[in-house]
Each structure stands twice: as structure tokens, then as C-alpha cells.
PQR file with spaces between the fields and no chain letter, atoms N, CA, C, O and H, PARSE charges and radii, in Angstrom:
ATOM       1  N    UNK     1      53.241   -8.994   14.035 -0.4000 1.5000
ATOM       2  CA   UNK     1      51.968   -9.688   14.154 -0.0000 2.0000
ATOM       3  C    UNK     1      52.226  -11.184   14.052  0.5500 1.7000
ATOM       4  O    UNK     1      53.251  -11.678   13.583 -0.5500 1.4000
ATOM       5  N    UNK     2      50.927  -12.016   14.664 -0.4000 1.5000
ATOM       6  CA   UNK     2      51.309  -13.273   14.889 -0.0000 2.0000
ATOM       7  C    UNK     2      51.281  -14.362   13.759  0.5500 1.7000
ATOM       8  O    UNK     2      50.453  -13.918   12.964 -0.5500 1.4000
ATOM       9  H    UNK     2      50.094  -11.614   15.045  0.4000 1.0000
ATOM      10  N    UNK     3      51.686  -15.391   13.337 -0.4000 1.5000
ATOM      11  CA   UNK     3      51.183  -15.291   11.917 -0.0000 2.0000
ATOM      12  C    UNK     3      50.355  -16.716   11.818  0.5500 1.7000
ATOM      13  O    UNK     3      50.492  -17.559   10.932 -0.5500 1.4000
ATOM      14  H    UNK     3      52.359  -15.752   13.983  0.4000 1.0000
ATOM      15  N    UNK     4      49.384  -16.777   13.050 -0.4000 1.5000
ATOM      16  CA   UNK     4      48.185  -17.871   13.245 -0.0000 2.0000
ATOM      17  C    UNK     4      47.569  -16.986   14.562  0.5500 1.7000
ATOM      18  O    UNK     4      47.918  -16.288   15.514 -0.5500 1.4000
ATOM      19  H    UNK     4      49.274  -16.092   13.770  0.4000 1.0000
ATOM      20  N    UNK     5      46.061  -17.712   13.687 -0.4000 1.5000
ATOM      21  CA   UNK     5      44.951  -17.578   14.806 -0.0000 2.0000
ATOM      22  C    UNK     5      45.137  -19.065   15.408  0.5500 1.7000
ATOM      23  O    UNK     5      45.561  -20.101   14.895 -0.5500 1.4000
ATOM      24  H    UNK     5      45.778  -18.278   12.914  0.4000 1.0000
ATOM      25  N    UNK     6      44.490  -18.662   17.125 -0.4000 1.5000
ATOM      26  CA   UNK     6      44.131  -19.907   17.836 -0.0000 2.0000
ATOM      27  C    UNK     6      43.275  -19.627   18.120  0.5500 1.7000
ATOM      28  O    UNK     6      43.020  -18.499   18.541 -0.5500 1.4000
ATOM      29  H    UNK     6      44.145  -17.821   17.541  0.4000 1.0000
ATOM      30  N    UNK     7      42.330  -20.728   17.979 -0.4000 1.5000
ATOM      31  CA   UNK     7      41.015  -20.654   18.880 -0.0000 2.0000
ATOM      32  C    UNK     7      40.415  -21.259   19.268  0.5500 1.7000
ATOM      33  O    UNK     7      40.032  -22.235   18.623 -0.5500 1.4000
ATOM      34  H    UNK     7      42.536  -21.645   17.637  0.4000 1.0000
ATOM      35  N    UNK     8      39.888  -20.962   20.864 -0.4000 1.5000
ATOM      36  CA   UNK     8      39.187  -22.226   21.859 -0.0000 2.0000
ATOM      37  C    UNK     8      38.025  -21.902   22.102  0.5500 1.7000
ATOM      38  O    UNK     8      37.504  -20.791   22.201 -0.5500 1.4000
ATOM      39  H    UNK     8      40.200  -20.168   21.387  0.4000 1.0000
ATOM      40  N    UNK     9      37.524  -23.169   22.221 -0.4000 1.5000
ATOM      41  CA   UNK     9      36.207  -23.262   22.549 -0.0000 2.0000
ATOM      42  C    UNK     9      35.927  -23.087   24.038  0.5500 1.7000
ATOM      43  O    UNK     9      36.603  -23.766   24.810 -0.5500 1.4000
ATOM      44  H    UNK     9      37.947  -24.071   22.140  0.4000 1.0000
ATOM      45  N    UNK    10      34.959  -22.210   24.559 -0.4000 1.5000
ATOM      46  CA   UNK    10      34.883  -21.889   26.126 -0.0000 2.0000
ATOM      47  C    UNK    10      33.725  -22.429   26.581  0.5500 1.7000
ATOM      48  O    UNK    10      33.204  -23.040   25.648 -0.5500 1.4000
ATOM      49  H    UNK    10      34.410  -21.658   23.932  0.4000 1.0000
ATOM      50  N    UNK    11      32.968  -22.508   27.729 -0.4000 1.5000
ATOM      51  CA   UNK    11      31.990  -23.400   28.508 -0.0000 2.0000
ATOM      52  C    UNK    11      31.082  -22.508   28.723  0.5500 1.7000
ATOM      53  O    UNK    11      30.002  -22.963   29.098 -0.5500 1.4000
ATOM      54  H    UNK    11      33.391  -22.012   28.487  0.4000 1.0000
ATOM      55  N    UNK    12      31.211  -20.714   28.543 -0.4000 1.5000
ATOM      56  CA   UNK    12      30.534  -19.687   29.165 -0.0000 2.0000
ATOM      57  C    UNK    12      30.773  -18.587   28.155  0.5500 1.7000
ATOM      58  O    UNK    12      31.838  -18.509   27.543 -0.5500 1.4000
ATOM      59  H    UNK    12      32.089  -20.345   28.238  0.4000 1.0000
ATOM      60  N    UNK    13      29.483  -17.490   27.935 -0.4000 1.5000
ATOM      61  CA   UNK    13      29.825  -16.407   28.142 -0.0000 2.0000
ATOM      62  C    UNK    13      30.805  -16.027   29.165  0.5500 1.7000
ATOM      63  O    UNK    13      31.988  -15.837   28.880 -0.5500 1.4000
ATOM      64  H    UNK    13      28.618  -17.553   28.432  0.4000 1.0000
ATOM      65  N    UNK    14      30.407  -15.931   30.167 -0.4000 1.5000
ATOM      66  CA   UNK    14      31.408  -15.574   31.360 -0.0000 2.0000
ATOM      67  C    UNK    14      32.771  -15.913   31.614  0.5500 1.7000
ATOM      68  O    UNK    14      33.600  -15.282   32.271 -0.5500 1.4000
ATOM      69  H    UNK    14      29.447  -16.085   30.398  0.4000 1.0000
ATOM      70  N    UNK    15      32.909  -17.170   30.907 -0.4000 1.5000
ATOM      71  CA   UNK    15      34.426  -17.742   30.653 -0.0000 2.0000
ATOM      72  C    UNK    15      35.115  -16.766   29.251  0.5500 1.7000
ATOM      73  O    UNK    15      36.321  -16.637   29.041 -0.5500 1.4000
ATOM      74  H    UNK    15      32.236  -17.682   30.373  0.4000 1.0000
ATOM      75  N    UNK    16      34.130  -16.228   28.510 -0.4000 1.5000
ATOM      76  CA   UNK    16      35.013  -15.623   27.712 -0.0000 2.0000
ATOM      77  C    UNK    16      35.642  -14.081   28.151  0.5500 1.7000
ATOM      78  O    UNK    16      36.667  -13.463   27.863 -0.5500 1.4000
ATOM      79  H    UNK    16      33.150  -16.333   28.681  0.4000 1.0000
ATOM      80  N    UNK    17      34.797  -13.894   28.759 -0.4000 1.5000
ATOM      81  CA   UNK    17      34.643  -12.394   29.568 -0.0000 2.0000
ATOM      82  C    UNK    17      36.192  -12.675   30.527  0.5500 1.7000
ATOM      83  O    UNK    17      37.185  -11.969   30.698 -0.5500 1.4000
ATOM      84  H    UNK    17      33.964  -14.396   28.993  0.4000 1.0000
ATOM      85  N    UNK    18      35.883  -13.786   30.920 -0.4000 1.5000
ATOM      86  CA   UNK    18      36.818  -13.931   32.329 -0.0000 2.0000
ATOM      87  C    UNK    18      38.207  -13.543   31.780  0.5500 1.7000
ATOM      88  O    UNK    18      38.846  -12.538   32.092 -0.5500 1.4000
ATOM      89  H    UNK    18      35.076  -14.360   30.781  0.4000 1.0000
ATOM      90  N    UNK    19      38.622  -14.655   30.780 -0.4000 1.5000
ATOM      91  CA   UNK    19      40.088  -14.897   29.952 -0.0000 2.0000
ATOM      92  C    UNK    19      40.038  -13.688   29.245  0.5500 1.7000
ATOM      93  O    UNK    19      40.974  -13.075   29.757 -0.5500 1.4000
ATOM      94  H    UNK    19      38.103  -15.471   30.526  0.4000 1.0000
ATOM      95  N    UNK    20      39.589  -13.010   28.467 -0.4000 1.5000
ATOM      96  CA   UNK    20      39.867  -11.549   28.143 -0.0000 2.0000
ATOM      97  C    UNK    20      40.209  -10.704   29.092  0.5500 1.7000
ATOM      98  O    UNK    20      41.284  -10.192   28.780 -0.5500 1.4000
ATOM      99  H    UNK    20      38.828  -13.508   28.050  0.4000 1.0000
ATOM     100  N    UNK    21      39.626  -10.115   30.595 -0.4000 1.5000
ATOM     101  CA   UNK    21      40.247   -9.722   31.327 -0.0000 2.0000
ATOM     102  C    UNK    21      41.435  -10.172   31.525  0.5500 1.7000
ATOM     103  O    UNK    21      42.409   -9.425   31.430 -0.5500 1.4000
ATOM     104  H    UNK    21      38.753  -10.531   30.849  0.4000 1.0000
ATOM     105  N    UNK    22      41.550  -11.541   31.849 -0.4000 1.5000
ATOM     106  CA   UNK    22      42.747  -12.295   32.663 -0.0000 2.0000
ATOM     107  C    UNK    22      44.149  -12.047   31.575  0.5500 1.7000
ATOM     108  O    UNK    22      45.307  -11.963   31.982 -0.5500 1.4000
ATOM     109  H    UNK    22      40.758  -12.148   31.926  0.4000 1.0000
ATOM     110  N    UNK    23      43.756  -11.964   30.227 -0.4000 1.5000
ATOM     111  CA   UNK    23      44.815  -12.123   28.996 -0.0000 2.0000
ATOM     112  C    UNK    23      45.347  -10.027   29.093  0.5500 1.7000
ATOM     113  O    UNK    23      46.500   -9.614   29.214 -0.5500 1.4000
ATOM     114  H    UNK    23      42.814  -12.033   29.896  0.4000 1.0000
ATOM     115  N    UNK    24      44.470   -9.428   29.022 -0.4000 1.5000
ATOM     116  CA   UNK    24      44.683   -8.570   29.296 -0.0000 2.0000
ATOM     117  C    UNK    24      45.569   -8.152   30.485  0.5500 1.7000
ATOM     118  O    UNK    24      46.645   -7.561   30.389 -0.5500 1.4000
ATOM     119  H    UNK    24      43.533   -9.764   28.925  0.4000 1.0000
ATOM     120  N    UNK    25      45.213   -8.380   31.147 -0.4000 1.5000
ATOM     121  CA   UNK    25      46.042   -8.075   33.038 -0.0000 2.0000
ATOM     122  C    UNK    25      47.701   -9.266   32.588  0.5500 1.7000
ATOM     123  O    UNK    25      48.877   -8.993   32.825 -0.5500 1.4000
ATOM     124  H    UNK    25      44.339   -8.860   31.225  0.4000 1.0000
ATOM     125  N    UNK    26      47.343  -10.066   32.157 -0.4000 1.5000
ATOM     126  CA   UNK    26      49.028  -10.425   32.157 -0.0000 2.0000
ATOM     127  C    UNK    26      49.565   -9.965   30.752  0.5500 1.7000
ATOM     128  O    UNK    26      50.265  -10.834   30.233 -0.5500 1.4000
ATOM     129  H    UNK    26      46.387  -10.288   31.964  0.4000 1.0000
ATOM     130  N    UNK    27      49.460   -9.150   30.218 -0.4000 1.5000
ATOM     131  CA   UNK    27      50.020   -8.411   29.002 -0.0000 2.0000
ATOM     132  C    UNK    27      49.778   -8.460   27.728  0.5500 1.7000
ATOM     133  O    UNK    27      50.672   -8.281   26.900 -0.5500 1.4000
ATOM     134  H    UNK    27      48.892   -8.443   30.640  0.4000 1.0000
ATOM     135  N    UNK    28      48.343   -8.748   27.356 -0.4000 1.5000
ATOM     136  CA   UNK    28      47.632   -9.309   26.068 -0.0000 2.0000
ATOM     137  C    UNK    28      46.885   -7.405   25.936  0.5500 1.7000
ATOM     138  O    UNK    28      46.731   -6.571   26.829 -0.5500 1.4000
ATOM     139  H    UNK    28      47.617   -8.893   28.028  0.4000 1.0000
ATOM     140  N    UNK    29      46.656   -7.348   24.807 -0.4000 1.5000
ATOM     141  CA   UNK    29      45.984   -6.461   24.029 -0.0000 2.0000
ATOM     142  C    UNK    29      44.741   -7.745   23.964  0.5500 1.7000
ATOM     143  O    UNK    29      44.865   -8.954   23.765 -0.5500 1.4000
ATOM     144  H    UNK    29      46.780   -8.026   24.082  0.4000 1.0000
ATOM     145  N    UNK    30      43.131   -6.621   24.310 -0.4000 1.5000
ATOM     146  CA   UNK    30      41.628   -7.502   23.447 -0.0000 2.0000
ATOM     147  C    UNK    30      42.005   -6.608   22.344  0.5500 1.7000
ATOM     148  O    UNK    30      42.298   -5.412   22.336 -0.5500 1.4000
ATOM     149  H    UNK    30      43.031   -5.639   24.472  0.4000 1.0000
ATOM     150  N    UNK    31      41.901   -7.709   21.185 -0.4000 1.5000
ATOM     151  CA   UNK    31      41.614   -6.840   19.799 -0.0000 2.0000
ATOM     152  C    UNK    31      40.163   -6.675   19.942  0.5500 1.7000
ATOM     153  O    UNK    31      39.510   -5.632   19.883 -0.5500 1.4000
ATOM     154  H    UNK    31      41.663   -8.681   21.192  0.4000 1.0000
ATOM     155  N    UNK    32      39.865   -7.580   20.091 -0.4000 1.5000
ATOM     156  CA   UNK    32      37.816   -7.596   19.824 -0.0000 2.0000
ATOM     157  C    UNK    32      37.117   -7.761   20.990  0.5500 1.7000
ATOM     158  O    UNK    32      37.195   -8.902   21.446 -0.5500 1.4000
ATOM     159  H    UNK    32      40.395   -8.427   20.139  0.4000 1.0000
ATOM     160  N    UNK    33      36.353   -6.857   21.715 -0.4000 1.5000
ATOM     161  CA   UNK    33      35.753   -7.640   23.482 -0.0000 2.0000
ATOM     162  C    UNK    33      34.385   -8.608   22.660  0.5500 1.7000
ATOM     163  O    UNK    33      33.954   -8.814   21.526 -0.5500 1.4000
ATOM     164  H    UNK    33      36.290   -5.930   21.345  0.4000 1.0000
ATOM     165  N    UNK    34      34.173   -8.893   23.719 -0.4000 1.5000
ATOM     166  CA   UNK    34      33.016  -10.201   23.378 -0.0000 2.0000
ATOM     167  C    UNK    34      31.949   -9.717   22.858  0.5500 1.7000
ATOM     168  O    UNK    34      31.581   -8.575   23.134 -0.5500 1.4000
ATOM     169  H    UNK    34      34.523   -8.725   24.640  0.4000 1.0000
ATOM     170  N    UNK    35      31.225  -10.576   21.952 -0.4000 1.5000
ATOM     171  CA   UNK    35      30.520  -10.016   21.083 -0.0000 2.0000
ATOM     172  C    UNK    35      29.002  -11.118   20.457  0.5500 1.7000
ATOM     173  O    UNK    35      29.185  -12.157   19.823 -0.5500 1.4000
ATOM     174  H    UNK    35      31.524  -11.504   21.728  0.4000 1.0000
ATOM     175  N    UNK    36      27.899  -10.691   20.746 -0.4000 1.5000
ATOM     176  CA   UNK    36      27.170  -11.989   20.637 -0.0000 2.0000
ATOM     177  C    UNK    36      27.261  -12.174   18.623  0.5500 1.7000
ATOM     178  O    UNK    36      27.047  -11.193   17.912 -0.5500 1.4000
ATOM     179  H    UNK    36      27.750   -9.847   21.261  0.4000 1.0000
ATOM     180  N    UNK    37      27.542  -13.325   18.130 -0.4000 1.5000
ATOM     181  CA   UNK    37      27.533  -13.285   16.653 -0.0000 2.0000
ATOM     182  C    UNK    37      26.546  -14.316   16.440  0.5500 1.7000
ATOM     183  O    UNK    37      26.452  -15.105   17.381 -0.5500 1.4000
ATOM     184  H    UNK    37      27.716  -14.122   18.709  0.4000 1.0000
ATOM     185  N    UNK    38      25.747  -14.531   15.404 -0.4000 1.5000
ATOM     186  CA   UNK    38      24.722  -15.288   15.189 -0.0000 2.0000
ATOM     187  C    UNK    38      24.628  -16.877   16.006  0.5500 1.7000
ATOM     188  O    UNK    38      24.683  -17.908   15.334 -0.5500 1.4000
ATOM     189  H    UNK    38      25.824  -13.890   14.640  0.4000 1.0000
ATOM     190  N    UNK    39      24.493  -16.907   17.391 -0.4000 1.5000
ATOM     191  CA   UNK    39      24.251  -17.639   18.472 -0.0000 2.0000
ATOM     192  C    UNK    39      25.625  -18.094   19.185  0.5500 1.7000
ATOM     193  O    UNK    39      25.605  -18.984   20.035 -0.5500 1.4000
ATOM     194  H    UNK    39      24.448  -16.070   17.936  0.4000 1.0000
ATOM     195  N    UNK    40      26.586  -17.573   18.878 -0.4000 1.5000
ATOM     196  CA   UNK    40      28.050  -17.643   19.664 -0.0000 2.0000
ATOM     197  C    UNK    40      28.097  -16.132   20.286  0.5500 1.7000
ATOM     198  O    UNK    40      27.160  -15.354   20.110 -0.5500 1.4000
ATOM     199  H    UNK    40      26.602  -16.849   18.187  0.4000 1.0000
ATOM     200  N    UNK    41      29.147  -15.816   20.953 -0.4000 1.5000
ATOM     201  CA   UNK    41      29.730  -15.278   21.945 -0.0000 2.0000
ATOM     202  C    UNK    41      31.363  -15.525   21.619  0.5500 1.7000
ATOM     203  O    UNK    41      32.123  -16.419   21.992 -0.5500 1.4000
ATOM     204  H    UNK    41      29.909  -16.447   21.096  0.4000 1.0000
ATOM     205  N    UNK    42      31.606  -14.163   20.626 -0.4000 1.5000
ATOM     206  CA   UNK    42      33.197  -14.449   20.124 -0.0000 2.0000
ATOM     207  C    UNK    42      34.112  -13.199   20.915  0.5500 1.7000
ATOM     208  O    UNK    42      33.507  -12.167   21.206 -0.5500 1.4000
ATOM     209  H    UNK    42      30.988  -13.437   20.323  0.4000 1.0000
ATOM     210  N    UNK    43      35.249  -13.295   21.177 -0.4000 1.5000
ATOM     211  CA   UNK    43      36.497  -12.314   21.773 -0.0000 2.0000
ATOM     212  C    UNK    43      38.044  -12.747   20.745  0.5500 1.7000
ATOM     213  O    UNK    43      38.340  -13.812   20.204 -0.5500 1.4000
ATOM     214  H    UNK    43      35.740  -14.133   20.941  0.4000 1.0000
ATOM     215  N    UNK    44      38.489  -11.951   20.773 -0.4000 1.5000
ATOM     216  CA   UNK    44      39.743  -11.741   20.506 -0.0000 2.0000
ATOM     217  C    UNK    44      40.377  -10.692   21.318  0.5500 1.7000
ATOM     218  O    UNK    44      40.029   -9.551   21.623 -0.5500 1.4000
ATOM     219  H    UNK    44      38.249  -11.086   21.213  0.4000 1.0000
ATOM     220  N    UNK    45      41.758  -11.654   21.667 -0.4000 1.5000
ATOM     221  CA   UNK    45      43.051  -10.996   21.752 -0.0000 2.0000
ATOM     222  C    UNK    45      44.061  -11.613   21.799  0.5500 1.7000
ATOM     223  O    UNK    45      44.283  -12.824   21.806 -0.5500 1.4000
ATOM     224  H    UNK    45      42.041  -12.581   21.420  0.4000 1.0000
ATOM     225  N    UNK    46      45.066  -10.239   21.853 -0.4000 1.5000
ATOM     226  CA   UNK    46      46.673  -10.600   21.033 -0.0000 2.0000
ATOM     227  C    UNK    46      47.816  -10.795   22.702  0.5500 1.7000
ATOM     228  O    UNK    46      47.957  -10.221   23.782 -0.5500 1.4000
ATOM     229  H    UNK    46      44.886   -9.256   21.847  0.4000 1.0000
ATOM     230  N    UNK    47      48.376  -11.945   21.973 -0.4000 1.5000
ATOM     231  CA   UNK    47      48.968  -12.297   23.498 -0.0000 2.0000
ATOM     232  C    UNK    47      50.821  -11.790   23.358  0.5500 1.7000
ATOM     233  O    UNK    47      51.456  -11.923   22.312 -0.5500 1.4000
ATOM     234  H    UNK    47      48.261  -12.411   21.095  0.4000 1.0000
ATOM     235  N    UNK    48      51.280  -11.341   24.375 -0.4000 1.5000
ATOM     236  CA   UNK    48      52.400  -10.473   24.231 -0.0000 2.0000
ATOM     237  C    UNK    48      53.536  -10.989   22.548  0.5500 1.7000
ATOM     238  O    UNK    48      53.993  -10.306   21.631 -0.5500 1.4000
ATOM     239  H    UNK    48      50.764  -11.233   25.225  0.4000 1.0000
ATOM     240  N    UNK    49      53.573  -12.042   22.770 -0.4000 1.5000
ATOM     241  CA   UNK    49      54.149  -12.249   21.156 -0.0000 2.0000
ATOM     242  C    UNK    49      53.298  -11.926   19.772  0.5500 1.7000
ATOM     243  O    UNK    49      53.932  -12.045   18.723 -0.5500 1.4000
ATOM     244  H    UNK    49      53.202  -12.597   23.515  0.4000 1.0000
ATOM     245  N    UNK    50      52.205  -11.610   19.708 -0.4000 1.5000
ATOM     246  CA   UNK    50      51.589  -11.053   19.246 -0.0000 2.0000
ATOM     247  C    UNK    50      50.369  -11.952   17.971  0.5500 1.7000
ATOM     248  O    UNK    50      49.730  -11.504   17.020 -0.5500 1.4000
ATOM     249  H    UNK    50      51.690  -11.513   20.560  0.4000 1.0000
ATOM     250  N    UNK    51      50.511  -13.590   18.656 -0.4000 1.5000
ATOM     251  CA   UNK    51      49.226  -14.211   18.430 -0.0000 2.0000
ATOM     252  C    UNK    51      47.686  -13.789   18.265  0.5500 1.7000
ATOM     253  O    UNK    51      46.999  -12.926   18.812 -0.5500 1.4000
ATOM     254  H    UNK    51      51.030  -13.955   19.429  0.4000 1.0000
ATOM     255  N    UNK    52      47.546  -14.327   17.720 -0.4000 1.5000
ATOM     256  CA   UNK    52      45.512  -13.794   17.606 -0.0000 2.0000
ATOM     257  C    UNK    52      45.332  -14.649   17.993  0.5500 1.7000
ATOM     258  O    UNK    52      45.634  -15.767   17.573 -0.5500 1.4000
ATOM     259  H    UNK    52      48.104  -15.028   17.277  0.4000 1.0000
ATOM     260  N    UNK    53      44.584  -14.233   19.245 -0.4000 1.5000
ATOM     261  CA   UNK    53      43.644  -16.420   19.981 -0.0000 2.0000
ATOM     262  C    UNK    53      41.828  -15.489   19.766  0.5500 1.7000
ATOM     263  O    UNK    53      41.568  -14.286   19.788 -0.5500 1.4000
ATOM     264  H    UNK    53      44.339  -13.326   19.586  0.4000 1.0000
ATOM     265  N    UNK    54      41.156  -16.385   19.625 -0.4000 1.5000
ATOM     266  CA   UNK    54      40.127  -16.415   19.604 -0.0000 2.0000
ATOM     267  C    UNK    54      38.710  -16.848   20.572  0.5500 1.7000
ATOM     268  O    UNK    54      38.398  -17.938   20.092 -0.5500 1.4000
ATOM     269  H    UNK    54      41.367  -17.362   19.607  0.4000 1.0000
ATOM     270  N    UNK    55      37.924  -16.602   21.447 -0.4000 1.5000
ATOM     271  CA   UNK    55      37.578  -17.173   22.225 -0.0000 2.0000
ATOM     272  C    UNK    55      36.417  -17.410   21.506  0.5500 1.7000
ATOM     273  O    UNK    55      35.938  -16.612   20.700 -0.5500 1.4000
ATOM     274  H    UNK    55      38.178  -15.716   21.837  0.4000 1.0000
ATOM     275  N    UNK    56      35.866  -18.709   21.841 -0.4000 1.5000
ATOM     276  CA   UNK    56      33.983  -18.986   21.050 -0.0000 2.0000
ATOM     277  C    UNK    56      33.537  -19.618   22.067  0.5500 1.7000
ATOM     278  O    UNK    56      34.254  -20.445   22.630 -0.5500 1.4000
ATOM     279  H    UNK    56      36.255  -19.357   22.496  0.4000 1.0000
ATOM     280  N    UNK    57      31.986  -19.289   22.592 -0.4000 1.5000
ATOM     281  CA   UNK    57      31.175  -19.489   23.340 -0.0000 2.0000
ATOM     282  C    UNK    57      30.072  -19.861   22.281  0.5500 1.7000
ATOM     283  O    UNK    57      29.646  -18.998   21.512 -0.5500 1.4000
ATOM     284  H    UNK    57      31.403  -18.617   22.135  0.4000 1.0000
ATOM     285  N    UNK    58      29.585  -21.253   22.250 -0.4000 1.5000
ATOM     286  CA   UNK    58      28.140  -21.464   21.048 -0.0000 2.0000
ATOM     287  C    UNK    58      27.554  -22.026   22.307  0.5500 1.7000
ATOM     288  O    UNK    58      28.100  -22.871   23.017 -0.5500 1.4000
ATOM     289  H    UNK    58      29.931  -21.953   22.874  0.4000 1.0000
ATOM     290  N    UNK    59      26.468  -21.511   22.495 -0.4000 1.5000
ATOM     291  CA   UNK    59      25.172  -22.181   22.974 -0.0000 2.0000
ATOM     292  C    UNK    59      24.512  -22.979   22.676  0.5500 1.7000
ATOM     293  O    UNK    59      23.927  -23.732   23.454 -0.5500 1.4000
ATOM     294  H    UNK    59      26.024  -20.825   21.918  0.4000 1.0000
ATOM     295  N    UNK    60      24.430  -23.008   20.995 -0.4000 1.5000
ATOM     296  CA   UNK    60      24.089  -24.099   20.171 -0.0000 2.0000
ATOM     297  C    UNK    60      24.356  -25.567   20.350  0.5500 1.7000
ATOM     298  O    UNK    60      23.578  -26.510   20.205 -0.5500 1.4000
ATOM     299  H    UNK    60      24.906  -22.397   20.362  0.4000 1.0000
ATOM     300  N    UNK    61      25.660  -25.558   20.707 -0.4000 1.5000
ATOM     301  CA   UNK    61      26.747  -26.901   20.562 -0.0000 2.0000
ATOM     302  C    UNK    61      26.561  -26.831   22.365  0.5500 1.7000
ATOM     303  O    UNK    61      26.419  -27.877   22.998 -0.5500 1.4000
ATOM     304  H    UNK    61      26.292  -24.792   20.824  0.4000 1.0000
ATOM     305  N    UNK    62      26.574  -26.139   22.717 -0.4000 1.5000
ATOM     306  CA   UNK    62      26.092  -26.883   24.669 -0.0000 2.0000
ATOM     307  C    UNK    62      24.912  -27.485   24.947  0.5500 1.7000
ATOM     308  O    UNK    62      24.624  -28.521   25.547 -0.5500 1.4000
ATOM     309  H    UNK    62      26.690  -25.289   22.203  0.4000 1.0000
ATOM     310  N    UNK    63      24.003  -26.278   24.159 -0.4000 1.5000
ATOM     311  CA   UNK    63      22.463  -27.158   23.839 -0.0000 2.0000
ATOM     312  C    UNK    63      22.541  -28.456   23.407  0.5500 1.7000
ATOM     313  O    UNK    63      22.143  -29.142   24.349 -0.5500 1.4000
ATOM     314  H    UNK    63      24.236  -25.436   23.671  0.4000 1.0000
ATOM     315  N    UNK    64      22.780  -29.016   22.671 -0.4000 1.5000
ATOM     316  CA   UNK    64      23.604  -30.222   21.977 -0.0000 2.0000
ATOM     317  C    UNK    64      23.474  -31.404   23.081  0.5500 1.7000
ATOM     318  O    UNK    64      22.843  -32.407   23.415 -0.5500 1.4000
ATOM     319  H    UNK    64      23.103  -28.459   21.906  0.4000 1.0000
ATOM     320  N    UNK    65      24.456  -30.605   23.369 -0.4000 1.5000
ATOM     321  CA   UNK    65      24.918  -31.979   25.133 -0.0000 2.0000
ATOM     322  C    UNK    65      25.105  -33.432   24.329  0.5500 1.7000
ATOM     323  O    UNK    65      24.619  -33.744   23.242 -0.5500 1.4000
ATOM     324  H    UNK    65      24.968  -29.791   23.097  0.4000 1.0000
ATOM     325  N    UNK    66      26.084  -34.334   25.330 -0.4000 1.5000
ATOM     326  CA   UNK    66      25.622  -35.640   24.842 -0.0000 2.0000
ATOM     327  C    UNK    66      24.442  -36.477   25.098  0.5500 1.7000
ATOM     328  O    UNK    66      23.811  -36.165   26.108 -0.5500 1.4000
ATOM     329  H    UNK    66      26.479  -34.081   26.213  0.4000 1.0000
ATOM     330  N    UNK    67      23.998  -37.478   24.405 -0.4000 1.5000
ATOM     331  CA   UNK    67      23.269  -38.149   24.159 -0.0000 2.0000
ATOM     332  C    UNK    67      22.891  -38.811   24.911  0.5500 1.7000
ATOM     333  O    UNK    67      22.012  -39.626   24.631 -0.5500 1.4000
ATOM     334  H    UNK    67      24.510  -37.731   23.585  0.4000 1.0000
């Protein structure tokens, strides 16, 4: 096992959806498929060395926008 999480911030639901497939198809295990959590949109998976990356989608923080 990997011995750090990474985790990025994505632009989409659909971007998280996307890179979970895509991590998957080039040799990643999803530990976790996407998942709405109190106003994010979180995924996990483990990439062939056996990292935990994290994907976060907040709506909150897009709502946001700059100023």
C-alpha cells in the first residue's frame, strides 16, 4: 500500500467520473466510485504502485468563482 494520499481538485462531476474510468483502464484499482458527500463529489483510486489519489469535485468553491 501507498504510504500518501493525493488529492486533486477537479472542474466536474464528470471530470471525476472521467479520470476514474481513465485510472482504471490504464491499471488503477477505484477503491471508492464517486460519491456525492455533503456538497462535493469525492472518488478514490489506487494507481498501479499502489497510491491513494483522491478526486474532489465542490460545487461550493466553483459557486465561489472569482470576484
Amino acid at each position: 500500500m501507498g504510504a500518501c494520499t493525493i488529492s486533486c481538485a477537479m472542474g466536474s462531476k464528470e471530470e471525476v467520473d472521467d479520470i476514474l474510468v481513465r485510472a482504471e483502464t490504464a491499471g488503477g484499482s477505484v477503491s471508492r466510485p464517486a460519491d456525492d458527500y455533503d456538497g462535493s463529489c469525492i472518488g478514490y483510486f489506487s494507481d498501479p504502485d499502489g497510491h491513494l489519489w483522491e478526486l474532489v469535485f465542490n460545487a461550493r468553491t466553483e459557486a465561489a468563482g472569482p470576484s
